[in-house]
BAKE-187524 format. One record per residue: residue in three letters; residue number from 0; x, y, z of N, C-alpha, C in turn. Coordinates in pm, 1 decimal, decimal comma. Layout:
# BAKE-187524
Ala_NUM_X_Y_Z_X_Y_Z_X_Y_Z
...
This chain:
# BAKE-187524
Unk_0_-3577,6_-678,0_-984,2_-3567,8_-797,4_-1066,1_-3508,4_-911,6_-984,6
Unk_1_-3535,5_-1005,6_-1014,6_-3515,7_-1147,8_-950,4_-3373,9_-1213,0_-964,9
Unk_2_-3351,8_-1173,4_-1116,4_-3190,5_-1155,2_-1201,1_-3113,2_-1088,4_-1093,7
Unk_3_-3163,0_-954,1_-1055,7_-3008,9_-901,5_-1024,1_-3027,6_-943,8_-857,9
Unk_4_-3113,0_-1035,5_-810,7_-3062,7_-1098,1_-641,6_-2976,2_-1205,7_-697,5
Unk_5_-2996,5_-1255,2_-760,6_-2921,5_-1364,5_-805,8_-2793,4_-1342,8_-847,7
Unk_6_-2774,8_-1256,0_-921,5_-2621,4_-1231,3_-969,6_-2551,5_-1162,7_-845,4
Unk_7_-2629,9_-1091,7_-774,7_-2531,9_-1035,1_-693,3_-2505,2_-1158,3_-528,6
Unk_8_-2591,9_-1206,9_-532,2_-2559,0_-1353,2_-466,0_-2443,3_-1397,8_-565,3
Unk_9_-2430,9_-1462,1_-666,1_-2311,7_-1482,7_-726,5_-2210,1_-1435,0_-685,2
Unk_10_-2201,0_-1303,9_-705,1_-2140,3_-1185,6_-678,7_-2054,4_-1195,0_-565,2
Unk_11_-2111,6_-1200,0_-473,2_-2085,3_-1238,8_-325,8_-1992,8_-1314,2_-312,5
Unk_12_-2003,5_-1450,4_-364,4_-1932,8_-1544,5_-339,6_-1817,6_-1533,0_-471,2
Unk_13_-1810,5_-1488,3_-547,2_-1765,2_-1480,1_-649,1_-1716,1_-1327,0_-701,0
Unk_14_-1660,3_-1199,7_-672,6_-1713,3_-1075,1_-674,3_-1635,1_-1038,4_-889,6
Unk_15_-1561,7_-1095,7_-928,2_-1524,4_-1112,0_-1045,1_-1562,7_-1186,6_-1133,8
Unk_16_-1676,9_-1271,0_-1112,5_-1751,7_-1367,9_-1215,0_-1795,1_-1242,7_-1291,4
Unk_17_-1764,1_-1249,7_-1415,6_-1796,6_-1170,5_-1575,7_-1906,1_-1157,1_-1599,9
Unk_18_-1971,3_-1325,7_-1587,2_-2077,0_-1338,0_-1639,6_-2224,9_-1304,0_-1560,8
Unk_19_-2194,9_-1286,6_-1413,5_-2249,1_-1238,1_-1337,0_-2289,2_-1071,0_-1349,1
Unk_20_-2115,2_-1012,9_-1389,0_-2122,0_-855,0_-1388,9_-2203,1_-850,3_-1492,1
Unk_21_-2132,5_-902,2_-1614,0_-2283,7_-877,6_-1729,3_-2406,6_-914,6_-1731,3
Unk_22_-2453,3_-968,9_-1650,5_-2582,7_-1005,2_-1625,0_-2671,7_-871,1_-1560,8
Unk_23_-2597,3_-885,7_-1466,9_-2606,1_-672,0_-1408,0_-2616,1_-597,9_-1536,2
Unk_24_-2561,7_-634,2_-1607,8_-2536,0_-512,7_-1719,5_-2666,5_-554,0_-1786,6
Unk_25_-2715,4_-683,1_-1804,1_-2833,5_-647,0_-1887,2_-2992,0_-639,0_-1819,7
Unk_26_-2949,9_-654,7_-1690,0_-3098,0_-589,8_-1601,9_-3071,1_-421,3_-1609,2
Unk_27_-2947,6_-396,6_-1625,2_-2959,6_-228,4_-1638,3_-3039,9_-196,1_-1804,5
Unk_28_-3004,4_-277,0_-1889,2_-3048,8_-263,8_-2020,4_-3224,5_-262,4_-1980,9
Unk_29_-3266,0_-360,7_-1946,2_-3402,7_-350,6_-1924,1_-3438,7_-238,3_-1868,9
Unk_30_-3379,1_-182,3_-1733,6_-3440,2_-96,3_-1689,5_-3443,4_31,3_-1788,4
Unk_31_-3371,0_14,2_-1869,2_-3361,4_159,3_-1985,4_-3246,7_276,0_-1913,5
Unk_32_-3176,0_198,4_-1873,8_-3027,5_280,7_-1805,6_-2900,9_238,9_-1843,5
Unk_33_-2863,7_289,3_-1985,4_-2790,8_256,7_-2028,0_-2671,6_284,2_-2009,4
Unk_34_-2601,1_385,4_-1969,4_-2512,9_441,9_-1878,9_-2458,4_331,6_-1804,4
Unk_35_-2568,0_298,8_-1738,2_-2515,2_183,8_-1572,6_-2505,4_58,9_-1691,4
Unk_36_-2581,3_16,3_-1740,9_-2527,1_-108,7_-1832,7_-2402,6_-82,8_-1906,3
Unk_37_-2384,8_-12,4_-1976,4_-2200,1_27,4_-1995,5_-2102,2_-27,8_-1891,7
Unk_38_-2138,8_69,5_-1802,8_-2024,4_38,1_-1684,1_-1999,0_-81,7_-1654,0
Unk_39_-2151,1_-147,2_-1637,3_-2119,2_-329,5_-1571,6_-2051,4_-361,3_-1718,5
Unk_40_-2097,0_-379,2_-1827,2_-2044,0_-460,5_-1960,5_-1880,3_-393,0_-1898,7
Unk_41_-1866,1_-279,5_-1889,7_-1693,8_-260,1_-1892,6_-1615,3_-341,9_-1770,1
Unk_42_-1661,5_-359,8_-1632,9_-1677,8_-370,9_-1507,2_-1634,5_-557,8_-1543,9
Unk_43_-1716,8_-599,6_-1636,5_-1713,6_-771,3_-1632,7_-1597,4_-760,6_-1763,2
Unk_44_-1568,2_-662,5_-1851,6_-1448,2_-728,9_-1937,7_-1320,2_-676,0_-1836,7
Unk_45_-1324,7_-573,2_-1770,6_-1197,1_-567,3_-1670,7_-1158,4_-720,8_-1602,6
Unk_46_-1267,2_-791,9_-1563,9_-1252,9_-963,1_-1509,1_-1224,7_-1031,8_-1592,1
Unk_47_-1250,8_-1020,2_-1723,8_-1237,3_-1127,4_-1834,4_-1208,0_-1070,0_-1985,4
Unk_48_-1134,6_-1019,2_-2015,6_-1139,6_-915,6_-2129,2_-1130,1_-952,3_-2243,8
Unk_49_-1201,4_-1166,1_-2238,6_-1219,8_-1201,8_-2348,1_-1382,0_-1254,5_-2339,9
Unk_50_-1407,7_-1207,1_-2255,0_-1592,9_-1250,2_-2243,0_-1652,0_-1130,5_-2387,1
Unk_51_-1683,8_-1234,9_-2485,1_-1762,0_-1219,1_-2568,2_-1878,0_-1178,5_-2576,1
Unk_52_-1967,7_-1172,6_-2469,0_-2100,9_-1128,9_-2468,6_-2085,1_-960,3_-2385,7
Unk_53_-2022,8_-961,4_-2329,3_-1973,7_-842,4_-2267,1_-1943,0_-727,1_-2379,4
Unk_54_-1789,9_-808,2_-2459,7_-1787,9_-722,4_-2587,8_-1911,6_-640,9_-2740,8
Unk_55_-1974,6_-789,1_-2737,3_-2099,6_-745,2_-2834,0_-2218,3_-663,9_-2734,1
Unk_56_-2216,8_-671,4_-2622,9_-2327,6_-537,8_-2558,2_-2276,1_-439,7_-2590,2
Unk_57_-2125,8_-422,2_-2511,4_-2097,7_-279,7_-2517,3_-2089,2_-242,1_-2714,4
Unk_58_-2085,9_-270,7_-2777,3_-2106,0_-260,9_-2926,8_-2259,2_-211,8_-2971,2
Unk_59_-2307,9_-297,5_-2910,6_-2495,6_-306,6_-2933,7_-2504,6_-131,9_-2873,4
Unk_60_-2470,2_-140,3_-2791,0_-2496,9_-10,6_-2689,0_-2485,2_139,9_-2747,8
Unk_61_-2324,1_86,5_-2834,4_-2274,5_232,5_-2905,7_-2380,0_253,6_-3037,0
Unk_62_-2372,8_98,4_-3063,5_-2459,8_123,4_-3195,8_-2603,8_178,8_-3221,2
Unk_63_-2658,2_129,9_-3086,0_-2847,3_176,5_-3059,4_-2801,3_360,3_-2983,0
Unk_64_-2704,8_375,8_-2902,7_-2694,2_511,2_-2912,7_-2644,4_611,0_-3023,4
Unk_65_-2621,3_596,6_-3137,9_-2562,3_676,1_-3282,8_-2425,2_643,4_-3255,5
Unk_66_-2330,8_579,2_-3192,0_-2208,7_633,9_-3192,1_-2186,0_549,1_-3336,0
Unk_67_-2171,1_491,4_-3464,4_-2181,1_439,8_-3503,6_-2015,8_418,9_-3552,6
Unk_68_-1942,2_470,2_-3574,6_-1838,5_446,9_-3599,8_-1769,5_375,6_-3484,0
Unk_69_-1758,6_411,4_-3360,4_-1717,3_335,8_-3210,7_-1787,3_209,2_-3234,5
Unk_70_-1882,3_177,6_-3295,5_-1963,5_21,9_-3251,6_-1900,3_-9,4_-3348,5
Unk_71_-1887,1_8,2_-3529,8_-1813,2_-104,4_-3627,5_-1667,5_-115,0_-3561,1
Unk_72_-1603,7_-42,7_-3496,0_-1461,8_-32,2_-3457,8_-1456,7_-224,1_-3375,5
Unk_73_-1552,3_-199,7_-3246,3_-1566,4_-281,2_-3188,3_-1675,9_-418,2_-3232,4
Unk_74_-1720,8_-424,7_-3349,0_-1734,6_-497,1_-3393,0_-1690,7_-579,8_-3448,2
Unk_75_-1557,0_-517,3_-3531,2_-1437,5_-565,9_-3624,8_-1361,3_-608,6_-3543,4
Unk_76_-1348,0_-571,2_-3443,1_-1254,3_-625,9_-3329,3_-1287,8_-757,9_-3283,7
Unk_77_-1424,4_-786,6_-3274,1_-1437,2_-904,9_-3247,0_-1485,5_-980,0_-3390,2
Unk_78_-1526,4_-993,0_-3466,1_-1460,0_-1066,7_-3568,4_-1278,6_-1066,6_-3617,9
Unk_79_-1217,7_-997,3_-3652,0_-1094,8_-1055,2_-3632,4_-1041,6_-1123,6_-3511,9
Unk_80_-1087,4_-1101,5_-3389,2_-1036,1_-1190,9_-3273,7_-1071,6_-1278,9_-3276,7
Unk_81_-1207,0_-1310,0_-3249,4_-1298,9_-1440,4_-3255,8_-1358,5_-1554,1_-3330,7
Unk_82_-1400,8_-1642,7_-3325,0_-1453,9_-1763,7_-3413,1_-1552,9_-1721,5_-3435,0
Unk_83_-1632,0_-1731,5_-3535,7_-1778,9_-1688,3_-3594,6_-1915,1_-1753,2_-3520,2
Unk_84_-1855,1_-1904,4_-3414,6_-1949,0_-1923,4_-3350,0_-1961,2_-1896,3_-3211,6
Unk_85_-1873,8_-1816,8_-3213,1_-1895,7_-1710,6_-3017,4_-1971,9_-1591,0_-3045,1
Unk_86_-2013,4_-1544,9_-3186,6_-2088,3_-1396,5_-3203,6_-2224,9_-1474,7_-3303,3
Unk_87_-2321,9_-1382,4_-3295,2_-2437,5_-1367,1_-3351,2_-2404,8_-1315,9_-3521,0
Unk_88_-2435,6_-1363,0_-3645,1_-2378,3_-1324,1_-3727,2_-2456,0_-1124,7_-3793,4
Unk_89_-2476,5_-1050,1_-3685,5_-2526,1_-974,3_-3760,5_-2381,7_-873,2_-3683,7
Unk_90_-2306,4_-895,0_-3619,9_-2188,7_-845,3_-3551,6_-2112,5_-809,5_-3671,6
Unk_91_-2094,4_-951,0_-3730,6_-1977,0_-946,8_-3887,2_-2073,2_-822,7_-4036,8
Unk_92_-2199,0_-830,5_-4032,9_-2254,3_-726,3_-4073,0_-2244,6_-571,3_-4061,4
Unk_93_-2271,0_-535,5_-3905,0_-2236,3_-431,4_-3886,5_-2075,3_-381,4_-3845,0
Unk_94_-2018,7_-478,7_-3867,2_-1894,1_-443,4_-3896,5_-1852,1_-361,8_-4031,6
Unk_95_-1882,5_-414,0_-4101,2_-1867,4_-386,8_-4252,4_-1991,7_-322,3_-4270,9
Unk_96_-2061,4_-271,2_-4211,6_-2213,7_-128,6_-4243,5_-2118,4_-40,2_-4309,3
Unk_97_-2213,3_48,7_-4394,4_-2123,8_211,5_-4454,5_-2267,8_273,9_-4380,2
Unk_98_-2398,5_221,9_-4333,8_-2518,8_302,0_-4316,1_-2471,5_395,3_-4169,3
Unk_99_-2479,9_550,6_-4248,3_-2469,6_633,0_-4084,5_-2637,9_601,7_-4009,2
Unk_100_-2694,7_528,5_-4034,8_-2790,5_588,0_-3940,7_-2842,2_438,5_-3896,7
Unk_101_-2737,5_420,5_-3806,0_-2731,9_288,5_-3697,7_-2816,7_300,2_-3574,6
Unk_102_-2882,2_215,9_-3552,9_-2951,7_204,0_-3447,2_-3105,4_210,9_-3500,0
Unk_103_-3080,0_160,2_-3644,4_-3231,1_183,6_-3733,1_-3277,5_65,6_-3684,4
Unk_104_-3376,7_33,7_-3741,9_-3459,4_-96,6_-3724,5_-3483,7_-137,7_-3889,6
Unk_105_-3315,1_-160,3_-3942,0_-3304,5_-232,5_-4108,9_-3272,8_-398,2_-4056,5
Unk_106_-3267,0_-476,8_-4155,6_-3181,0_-578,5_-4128,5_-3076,9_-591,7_-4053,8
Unk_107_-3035,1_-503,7_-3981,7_-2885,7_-521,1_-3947,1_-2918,6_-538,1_-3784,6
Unk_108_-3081,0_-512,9_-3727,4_-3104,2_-482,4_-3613,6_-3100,1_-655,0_-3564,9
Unk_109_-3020,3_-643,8_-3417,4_-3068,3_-750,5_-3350,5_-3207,3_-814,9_-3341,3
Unk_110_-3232,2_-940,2_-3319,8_-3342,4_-1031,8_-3281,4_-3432,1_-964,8_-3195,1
Unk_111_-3365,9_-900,7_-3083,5_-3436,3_-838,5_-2981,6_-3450,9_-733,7_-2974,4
Unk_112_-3423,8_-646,8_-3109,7_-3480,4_-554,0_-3097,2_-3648,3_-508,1_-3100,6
Unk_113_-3675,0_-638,8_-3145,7_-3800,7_-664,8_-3140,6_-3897,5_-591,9_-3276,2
């Protein structure tokens, strides 16, 4: 990917830019390696452990893998921390889900899930 010469050029000059590590984290998402996208999402909140987009992946992540209770945990976390216009409003949704069977494709699914 073209993304990850670029971020890791960032990288380079920069080796703690967040937004860089998470960028890594979501060319790992594409590639369907979710594992390695974890790590970078964790990798860029160790640099910034208020980068918001970092927080709602690793959430997205637990939630599209079943962990479903670990993703409202960290969902709620960032609605009580955050302003409602640093998150996507389906975050404050699946915060407050009772549905065990997360990672459906109901209303509650991201935009991109497609």
């Amino acid at each position: 990917f073209e993304a990850e010469r670029l971020y890791g050029e960032v990288l380079a000059a920069a080796p703690h830019d967040s937004e860089a590590i998470a960028g890594l984290g979501e060319v790992e998402l594409l590639r369907g390696t979710d594992r390695a996208a974890e790590a970078r999402f964790q990798e860029a909140l160790r640099a910034n452990e208020n980068y918001v987009p970092a927080l709602i992946a690793l959430a997205d992540i637990h939630w599209h893998s079943g962990r479903a209770d670990e993703a409202r945990r960290a969902y709620q976390s960032i609605v009580d921390q955050y302003s409602t216009d640093l998150y996507p409003p389906y975050v404050q949704l699946r915060s407050q889900s009772t549905s065990s069977a997360a990672g459906d494709n109901s209303a509650l699914s991201t935009a991109s899930d497609g």
